[in-house]
N, CA, C and O of each residue as an XYZ file, in Angstrom:
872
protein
N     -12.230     10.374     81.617
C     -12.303     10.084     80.188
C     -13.766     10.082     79.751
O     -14.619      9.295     80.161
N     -13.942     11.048     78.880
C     -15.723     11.662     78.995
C     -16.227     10.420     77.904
O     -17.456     10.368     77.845
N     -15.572      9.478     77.088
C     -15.970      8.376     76.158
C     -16.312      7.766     76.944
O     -17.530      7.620     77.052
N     -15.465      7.139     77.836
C     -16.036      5.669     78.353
C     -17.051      6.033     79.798
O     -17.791      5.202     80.323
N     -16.872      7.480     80.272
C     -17.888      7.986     81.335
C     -19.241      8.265     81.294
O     -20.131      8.055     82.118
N     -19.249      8.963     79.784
C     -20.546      9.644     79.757
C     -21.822      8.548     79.671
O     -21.575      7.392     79.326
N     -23.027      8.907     79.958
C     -23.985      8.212     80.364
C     -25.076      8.743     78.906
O     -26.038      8.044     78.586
N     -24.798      9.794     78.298
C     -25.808     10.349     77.555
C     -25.694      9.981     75.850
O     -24.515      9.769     75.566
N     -26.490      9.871     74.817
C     -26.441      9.841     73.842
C     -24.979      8.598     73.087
O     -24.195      7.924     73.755
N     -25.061      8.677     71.737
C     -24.334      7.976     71.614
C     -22.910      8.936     71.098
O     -22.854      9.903     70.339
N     -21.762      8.164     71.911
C     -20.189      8.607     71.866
C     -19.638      8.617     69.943
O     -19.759      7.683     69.151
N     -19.063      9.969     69.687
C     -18.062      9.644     68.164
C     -17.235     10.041     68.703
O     -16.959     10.955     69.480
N     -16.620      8.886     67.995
C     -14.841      9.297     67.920
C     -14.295      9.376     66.240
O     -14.845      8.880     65.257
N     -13.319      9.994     66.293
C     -12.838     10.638     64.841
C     -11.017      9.816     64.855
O     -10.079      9.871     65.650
N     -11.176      9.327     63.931
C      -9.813      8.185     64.357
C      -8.475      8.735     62.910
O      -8.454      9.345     61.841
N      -7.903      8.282     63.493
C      -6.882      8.059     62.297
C      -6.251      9.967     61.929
O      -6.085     10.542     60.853
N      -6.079     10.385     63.181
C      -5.713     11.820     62.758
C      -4.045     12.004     62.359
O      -3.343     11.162     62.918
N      -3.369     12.891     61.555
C      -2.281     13.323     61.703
C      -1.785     14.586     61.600
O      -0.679     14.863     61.136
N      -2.809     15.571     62.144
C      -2.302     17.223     62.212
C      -3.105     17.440     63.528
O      -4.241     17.025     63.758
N      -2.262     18.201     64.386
C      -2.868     18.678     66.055
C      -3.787     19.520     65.533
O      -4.897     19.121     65.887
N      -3.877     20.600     64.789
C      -4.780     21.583     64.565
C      -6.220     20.493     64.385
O      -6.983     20.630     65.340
N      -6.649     19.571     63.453
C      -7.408     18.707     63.493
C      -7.910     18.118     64.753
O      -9.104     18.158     65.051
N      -6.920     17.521     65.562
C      -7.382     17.103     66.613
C      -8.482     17.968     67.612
O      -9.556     17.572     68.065
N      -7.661     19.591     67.819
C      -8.121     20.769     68.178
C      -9.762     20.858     67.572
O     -10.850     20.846     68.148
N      -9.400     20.942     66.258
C     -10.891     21.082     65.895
C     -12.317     20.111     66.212
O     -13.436     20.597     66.377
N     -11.979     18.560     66.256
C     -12.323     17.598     67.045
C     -12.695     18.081     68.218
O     -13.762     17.610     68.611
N     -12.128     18.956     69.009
C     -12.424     18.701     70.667
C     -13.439     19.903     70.219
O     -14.615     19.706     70.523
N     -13.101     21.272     69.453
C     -13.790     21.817     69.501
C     -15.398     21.842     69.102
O     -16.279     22.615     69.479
N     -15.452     20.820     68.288
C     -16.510     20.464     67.542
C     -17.445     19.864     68.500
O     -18.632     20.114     68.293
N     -17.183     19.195     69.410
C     -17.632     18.176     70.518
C     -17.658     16.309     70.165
O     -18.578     15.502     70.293
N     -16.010     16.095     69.615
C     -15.872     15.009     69.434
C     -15.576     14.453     70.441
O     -14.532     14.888     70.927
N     -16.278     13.265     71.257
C     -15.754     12.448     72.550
C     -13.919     11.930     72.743
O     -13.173     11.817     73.715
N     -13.773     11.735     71.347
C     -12.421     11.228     71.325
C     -12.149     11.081     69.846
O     -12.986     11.045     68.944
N     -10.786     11.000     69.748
C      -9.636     11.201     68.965
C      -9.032      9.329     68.413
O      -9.169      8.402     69.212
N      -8.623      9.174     67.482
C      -7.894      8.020     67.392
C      -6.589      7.910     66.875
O      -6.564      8.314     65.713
N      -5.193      7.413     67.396
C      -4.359      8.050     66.760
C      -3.579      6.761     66.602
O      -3.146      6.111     67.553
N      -3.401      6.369     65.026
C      -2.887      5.650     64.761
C      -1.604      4.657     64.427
O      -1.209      4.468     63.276
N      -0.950      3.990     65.717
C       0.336      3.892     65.270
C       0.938      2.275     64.785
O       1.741      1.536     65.355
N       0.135      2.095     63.430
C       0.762      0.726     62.783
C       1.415      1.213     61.401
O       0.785      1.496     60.382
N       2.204      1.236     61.499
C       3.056      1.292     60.520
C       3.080      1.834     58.769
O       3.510      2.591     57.898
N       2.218      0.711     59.177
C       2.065      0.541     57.847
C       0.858      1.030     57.255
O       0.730      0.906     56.037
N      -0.258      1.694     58.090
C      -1.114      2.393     57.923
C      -0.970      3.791     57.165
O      -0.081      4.507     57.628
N      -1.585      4.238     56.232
C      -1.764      5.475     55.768
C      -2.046      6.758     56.206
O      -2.106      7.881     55.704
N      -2.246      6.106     57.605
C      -2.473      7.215     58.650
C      -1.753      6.661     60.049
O      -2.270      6.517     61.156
N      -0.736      6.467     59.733
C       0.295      6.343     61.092
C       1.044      7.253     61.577
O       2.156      7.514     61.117
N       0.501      7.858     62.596
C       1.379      8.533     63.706
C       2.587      8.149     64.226
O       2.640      7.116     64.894
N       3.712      8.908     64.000
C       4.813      8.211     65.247
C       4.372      8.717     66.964
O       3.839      9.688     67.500
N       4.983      7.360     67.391
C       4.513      7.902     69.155
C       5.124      9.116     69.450
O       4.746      9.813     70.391
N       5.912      9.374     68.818
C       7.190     10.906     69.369
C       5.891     11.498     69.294
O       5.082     11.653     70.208
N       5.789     11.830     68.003
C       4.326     13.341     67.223
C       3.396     12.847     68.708
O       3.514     13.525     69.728
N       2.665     11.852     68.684
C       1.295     11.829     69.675
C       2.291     12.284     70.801
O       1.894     13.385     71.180
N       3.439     11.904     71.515
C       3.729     12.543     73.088
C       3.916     13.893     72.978
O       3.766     14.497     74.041
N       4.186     14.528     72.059
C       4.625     15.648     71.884
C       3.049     16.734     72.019
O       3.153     17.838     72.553
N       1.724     16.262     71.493
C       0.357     16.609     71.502
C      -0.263     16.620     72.590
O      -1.068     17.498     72.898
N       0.164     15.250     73.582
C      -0.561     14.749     74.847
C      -0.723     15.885     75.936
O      -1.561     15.668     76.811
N      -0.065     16.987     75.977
C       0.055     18.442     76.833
C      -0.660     19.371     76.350
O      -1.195     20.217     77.066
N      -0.762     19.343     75.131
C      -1.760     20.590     74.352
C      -3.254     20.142     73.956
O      -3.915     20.853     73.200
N      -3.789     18.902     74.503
C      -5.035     18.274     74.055
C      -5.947     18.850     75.148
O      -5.415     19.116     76.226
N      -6.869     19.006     75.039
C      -8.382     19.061     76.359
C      -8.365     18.031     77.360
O      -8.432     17.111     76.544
N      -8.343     17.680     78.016
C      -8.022     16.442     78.701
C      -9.342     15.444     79.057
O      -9.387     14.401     79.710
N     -10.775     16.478     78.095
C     -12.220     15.749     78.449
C     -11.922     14.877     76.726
O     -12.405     13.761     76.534
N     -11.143     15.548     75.702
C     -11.193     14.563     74.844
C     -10.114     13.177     74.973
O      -8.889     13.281     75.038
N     -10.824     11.977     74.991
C     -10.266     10.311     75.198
C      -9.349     10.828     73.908
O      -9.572     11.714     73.083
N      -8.245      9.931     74.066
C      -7.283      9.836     73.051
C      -6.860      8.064     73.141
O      -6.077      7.544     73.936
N      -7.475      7.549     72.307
C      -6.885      6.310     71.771
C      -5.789      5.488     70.624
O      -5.633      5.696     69.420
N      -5.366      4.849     71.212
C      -4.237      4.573     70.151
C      -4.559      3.185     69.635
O      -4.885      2.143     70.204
N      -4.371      3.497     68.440
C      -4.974      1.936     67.700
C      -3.420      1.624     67.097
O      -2.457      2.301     66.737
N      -3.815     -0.024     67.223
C      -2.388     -1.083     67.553
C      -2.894     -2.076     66.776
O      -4.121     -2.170     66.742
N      -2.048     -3.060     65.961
C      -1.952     -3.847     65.498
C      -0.707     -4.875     65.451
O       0.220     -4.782     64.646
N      -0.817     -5.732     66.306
C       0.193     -6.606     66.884
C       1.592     -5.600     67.495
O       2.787     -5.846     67.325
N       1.061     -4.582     68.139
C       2.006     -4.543     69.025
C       2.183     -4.981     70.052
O       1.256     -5.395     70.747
N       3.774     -5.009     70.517
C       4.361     -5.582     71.950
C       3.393     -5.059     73.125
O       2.947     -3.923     72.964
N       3.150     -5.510     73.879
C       1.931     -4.978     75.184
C       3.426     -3.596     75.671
O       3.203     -2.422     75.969
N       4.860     -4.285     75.595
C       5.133     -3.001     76.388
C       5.105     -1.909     75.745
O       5.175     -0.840     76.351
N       5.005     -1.964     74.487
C       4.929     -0.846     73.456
C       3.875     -0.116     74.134
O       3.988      0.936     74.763
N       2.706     -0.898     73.899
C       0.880     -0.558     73.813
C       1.119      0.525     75.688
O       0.647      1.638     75.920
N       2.061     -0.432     76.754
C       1.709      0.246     78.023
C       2.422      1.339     78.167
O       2.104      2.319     78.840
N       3.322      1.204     77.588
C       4.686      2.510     77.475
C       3.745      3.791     77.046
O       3.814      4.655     77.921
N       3.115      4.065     76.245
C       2.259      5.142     75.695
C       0.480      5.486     76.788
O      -0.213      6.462     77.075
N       0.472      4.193     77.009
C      -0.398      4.291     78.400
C      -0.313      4.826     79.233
O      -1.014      5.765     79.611
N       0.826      4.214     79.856
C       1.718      4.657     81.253
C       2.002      5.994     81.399
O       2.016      6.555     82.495
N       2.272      6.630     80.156
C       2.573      8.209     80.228
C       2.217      8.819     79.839
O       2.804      9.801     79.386
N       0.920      8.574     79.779
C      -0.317      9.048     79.220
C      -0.465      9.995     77.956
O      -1.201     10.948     77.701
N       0.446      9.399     77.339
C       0.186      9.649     75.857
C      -1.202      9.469     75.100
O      -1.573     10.123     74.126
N      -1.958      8.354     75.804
C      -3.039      7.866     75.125
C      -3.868      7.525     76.598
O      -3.199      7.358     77.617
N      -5.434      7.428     76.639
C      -5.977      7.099     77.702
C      -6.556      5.386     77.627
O      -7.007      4.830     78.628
N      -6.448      4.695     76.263
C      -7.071      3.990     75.947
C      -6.193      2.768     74.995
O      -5.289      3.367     74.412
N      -6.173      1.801     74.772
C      -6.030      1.431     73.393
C      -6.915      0.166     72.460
O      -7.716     -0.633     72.947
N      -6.634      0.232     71.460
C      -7.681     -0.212     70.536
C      -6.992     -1.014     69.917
O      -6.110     -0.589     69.171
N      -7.246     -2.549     70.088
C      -6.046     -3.263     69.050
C      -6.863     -4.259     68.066
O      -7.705     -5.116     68.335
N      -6.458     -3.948     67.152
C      -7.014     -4.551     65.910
C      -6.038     -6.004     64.932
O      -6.237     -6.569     63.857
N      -5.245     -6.096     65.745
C      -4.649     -7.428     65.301
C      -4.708     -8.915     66.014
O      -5.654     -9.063     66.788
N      -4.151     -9.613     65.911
C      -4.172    -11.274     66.390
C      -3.941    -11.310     67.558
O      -3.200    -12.231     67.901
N      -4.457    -10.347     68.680
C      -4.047     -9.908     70.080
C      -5.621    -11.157     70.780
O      -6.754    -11.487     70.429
N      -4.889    -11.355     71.624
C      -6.103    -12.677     72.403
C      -6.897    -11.894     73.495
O      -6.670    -10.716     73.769
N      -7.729    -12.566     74.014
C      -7.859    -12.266     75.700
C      -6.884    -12.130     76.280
O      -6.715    -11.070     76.884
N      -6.236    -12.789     76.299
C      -5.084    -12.510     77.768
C      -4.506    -11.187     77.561
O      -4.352    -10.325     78.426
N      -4.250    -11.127     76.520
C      -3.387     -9.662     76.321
C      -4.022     -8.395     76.582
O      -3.473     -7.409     77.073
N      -5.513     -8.525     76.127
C      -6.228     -7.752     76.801
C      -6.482     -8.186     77.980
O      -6.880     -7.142     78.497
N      -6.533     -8.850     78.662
C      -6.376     -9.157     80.110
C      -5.587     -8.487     81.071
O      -5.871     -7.925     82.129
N      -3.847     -8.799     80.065
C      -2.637     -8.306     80.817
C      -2.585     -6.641     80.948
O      -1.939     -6.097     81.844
N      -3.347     -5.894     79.940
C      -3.720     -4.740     80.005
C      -4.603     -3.944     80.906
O      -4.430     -2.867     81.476
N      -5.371     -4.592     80.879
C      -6.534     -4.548     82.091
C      -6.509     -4.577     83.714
O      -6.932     -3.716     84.485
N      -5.832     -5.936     84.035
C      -4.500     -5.688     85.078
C      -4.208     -4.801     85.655
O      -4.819     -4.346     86.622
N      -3.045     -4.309     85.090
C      -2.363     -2.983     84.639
C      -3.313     -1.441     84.749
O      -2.765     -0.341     84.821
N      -4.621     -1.620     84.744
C      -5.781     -0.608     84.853
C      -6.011      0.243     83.869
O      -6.359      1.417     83.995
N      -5.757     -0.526     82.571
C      -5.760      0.292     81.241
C      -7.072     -0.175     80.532
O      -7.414     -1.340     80.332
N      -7.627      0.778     80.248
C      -8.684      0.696     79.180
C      -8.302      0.265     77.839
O      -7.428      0.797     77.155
N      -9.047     -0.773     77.499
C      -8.782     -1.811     76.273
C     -10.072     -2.002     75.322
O     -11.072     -2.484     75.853
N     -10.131     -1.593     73.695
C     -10.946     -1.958     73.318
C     -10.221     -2.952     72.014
O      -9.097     -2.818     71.531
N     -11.293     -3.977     71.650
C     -10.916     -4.877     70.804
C     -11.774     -4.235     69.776
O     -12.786     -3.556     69.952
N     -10.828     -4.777     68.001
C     -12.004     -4.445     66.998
C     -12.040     -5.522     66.345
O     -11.032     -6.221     66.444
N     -13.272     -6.078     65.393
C     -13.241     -7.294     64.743
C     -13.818     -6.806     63.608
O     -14.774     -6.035     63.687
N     -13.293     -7.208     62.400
C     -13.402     -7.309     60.936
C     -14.967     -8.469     60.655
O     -15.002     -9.692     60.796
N     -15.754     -7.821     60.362
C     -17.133     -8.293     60.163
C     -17.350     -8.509     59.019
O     -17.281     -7.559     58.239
N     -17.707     -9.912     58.499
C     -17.495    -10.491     57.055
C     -19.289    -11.200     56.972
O     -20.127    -10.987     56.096
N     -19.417    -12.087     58.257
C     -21.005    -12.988     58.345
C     -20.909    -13.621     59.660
O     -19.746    -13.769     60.035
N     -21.687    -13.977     60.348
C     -21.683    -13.991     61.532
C     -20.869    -15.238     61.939
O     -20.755    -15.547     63.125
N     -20.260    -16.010     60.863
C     -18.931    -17.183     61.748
C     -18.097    -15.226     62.558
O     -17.586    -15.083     63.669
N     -18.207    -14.607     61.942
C     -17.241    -13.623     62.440
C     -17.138    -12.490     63.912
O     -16.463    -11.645     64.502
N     -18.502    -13.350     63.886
C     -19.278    -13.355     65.495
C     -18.633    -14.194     66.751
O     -18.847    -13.951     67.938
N     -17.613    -15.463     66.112
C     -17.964    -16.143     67.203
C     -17.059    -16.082     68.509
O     -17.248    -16.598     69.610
N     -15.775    -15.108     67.936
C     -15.089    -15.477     69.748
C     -15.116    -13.634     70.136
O     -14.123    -13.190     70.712
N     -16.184    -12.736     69.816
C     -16.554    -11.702     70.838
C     -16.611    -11.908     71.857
O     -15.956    -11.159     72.582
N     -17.414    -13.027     72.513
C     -17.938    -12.822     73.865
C     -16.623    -13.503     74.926
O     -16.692    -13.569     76.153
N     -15.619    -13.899     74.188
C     -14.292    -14.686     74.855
C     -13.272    -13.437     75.516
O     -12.363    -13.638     76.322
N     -13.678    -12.111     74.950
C     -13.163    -10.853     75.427
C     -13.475     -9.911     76.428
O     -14.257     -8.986     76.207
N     -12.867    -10.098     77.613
C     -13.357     -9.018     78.726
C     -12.687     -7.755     78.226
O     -11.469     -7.912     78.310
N     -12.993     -6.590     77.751
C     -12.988     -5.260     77.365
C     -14.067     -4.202     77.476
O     -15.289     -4.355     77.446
N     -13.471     -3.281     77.589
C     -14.053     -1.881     77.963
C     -14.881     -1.464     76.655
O     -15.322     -0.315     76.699
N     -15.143     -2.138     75.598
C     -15.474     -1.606     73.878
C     -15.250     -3.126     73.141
O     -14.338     -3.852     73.536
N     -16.161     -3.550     72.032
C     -15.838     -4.177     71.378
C     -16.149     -3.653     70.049
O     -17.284     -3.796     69.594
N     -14.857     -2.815     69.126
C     -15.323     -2.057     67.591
C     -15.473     -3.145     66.403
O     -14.562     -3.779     65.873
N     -16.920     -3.200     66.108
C     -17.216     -4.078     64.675
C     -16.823     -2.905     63.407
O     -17.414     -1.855     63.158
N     -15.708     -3.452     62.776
C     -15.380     -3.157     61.127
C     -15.669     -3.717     60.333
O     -16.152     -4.849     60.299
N     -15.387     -2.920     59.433
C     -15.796     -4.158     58.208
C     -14.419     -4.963     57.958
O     -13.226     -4.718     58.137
N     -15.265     -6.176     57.393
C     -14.058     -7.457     57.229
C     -13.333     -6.967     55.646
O     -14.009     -6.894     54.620
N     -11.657     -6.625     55.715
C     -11.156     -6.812     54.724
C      -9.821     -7.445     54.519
O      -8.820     -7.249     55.208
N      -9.921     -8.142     53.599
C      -9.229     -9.117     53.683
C      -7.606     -8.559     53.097
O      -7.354     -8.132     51.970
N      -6.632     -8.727     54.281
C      -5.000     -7.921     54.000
C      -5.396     -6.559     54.445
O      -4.964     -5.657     53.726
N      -6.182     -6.169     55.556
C      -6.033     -4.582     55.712
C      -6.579     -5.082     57.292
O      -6.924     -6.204     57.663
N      -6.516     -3.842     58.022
C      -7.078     -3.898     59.624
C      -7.884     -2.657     60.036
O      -7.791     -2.062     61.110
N      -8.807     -2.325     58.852
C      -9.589     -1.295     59.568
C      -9.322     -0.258     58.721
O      -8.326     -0.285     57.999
N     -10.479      1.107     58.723
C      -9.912      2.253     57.651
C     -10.173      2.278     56.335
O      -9.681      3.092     55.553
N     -11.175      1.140     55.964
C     -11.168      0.658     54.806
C     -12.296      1.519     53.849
O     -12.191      1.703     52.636
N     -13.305      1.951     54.653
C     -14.411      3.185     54.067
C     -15.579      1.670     53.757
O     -16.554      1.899     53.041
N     -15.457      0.674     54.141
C     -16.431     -0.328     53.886
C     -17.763     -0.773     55.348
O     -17.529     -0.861     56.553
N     -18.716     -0.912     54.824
C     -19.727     -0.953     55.116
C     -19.939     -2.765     55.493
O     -19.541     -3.699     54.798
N     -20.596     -2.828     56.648
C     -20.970     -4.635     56.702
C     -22.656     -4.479     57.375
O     -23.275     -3.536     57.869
N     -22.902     -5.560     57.166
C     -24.592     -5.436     57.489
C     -24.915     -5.032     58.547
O     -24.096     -5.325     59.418
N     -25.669     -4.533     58.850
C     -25.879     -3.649     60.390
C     -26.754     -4.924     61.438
O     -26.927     -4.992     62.655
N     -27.137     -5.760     60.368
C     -27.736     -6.434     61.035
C     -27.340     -7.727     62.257
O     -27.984     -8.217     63.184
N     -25.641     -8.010     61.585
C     -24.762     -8.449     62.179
C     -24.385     -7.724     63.716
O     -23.997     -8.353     64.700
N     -24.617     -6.178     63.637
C     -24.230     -5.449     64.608
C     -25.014     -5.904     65.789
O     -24.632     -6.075     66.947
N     -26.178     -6.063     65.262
C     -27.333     -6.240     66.514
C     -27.658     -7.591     66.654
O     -28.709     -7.781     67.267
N     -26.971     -8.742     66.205
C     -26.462    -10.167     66.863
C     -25.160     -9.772     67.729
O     -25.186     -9.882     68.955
N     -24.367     -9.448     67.250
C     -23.478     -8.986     68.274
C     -23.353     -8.372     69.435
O     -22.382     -8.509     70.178
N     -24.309     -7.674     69.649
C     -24.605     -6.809     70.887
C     -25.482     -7.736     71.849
O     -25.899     -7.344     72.939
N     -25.695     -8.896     71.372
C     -26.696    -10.040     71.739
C     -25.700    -11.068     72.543
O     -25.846    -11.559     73.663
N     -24.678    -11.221     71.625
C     -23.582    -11.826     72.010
C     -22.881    -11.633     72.857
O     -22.483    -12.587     73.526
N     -22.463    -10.301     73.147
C     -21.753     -9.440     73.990
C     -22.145     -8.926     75.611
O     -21.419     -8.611     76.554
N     -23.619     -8.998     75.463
C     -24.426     -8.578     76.573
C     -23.665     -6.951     76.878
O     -23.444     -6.156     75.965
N     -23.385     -6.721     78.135
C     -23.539     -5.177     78.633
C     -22.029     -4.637     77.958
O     -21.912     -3.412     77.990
N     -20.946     -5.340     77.397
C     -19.849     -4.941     76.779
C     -20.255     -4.105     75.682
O     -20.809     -4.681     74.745
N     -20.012     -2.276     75.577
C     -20.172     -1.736     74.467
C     -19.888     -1.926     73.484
O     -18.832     -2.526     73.285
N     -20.502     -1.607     72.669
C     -20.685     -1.878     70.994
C     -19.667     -0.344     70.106
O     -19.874      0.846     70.340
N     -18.838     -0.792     69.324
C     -18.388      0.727     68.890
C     -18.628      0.042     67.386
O     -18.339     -1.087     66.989
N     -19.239      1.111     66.737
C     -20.014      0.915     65.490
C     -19.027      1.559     64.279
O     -19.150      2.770     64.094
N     -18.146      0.895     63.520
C     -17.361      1.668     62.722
C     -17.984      0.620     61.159
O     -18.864     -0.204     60.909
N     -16.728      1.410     60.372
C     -16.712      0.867     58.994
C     -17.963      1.628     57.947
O     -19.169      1.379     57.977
N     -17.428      2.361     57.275
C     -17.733      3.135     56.166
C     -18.992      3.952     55.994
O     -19.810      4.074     55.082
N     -18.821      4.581     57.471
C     -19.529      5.438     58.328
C     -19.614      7.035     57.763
O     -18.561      7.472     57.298
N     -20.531      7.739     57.767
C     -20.074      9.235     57.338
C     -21.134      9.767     57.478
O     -22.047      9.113     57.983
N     -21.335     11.047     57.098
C     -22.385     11.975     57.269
C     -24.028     11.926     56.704
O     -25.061     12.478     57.081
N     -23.670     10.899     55.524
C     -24.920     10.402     55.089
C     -25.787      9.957     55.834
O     -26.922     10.356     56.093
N     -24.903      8.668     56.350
C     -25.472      7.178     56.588
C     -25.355      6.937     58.300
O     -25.732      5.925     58.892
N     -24.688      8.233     58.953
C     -24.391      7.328     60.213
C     -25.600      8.056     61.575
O     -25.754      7.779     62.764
N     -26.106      8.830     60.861
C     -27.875      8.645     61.548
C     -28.446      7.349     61.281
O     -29.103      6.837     62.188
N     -28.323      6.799     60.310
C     -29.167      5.818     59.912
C     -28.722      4.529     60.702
O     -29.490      3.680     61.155
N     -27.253      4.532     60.795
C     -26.105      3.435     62.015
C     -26.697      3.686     62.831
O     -27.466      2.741     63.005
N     -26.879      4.489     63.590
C     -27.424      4.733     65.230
C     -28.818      4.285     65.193
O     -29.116      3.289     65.853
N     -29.744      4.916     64.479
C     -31.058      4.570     64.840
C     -30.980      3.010     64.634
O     -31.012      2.343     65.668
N     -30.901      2.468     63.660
C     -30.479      1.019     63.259
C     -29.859     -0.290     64.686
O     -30.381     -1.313     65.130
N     -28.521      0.444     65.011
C     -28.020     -0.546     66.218
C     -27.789     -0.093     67.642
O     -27.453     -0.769     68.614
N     -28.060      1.280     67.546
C     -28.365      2.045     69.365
C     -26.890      1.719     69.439
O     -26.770      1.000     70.431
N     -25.433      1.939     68.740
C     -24.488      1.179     69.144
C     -23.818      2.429     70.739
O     -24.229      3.588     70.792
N     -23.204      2.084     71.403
C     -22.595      2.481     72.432
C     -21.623      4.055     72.017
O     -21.304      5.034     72.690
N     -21.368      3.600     70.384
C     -20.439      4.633     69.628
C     -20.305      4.739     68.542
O     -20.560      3.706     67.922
N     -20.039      5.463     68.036
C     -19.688      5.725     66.327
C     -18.248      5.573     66.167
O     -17.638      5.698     67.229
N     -17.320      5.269     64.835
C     -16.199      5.510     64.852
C     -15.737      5.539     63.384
O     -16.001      4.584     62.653
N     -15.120      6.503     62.974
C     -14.834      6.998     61.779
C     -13.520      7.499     61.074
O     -12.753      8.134     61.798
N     -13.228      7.346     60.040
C     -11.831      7.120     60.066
C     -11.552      7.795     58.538
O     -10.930      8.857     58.540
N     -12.017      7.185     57.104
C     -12.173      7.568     55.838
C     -13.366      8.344     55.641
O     -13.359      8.782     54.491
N     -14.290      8.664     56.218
C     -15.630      9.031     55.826
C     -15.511     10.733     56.399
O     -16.432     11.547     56.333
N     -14.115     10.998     56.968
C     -14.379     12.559     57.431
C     -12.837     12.760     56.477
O     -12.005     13.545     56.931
N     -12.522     11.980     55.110
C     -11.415     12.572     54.801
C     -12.079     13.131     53.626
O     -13.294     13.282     53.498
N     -10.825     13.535     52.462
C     -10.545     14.499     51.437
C      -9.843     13.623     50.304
O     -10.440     13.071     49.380
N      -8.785     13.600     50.485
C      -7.593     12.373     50.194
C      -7.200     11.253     51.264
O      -7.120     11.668     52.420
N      -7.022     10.308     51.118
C      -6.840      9.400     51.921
C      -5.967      9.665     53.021
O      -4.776      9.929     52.858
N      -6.645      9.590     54.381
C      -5.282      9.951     55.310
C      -5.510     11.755     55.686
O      -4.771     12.368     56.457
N      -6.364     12.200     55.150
C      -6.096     13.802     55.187
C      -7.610     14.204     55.907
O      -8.585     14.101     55.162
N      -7.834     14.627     57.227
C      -8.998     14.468     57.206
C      -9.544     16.369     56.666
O      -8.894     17.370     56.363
N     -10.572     16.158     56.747
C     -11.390     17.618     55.898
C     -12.314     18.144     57.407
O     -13.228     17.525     57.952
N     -11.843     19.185     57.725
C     -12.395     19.627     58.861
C     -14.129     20.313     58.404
O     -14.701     20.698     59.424
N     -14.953     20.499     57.153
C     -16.041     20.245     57.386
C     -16.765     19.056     57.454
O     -17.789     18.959     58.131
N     -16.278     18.111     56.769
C     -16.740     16.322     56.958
C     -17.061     16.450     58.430
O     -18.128     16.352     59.036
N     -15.680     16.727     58.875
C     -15.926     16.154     60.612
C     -16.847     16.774     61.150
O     -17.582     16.228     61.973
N     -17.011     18.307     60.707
C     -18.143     18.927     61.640
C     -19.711     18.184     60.653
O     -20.725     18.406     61.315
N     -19.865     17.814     60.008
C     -20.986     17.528     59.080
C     -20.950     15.886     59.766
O     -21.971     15.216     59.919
N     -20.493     15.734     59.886
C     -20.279     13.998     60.250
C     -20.935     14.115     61.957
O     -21.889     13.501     62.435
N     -19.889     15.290     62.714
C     -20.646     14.946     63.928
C     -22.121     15.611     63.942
O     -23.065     15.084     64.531
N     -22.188     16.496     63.423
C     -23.603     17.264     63.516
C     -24.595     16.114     63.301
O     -25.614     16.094     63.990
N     -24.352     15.092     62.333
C     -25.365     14.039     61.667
C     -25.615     13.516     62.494
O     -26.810     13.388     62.759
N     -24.217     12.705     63.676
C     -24.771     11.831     64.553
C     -25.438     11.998     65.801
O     -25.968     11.103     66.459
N     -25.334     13.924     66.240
C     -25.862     13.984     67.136
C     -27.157     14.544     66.851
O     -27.730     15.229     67.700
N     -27.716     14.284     65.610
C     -29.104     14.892     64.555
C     -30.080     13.986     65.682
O     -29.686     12.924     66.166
N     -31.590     14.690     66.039
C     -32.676     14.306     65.908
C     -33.041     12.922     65.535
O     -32.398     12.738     64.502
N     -33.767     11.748     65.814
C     -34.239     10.821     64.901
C     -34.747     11.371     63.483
O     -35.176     10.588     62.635
């Protein structure tokens, strides 16, 4: 899994997809990984059928993560297990242990936290995980939101966290996310509204303009 392996530069991932041709273009572009979203109620929710049905026709150097929001762990391992997904990313009221019970199990687990002011700092470091993704804090949503939180929070957090990677999301895009990296050195980029068109639809030059930015020069 060339995300959580590679040693060089900083990792993007392109999240929240729902057309394979997209994904395709992702790997082709030189996106580390993919995010594929299955909460429901998201605007960009995948059914697991569509992602198992993809898991054979993907590159196998691009990570494919599945972002979760209070799902059942057997849900989350069922799509693990058969390697539908290499990773998952859970963004709801999920504890340590659960990422624990995952971990176990020998599954790569990243947690994300909704970043509002640094009380929103305080139970990071209570999480043994492979990734910890700072979003922005919105209040009735879990991520995806195209919102921005102080960067400066990012780099208390990475303080907090010690050698646990940093995945740098929330209202990220081609403008601004040179300016994210030089700013918090984060472990990763992660992007979700900032490579779309219409909400949910992503725009395959964003993505190439988005990754070109982050792998830009200082």
């Amino acid at each position: 899994m060339a995300f959580f392996e590679s040693t060089e530069g900083t990792r993007a991932k392109i999240c929240g997809l729902l057309r394979l041709e997209d994904a395709h273009f992702c790997a082709q572009e030189g996106a580390d990984a993919i995010g594929l979203n299955f909460y429901p109620r998201s605007k960009r929710y995948l059914a697991p059928e569509v992602a198992r049905s993809w898991a054979s026709d993907l590159p196998s150097e691009l990570t494919r993560i599945g972002v979760f929001v209070n799902t059942s762990l057997d849900a989350i391992r069922s799509l693990l297990d058969d390697g539908t997904i290499h990773a998952a990313q859970l963004h709801g009221d999920e504890t340590p242990e659960d990422c624990a019970h995952l971990k176990r199990n020998g599954h790569r687990v990243l947690k994300a936290f909704g970043i509002r002011d640094e009380t929103s700092l305080a139970g990071l470091s209570t999480f043994n995980v492979d990734g910890i993704v700072l979003d922005a804090f919105c209040p009735g949503d879990y991520g995806g939101s195209g919102k921005t939180f102080q960067w400066e929070l990012a780099l208390a957090a990475k303080e907090r966290v010690g050698t646990t990677p940093i995945i740098l999301s929330g209202g990220l895009n081609s403008d601004n996310v040179r300016a994210a990296i030089d700013r918090v050195h984060p472990f990763a980029v992660d992007v979700a509204s900032g490579v779309e068109d219409p909400p949910g639809v992503k725009s395959q030059t964003r993505i190439r303009d988005f990754l070109h930015a982050a792998r830009s020069s200082p």
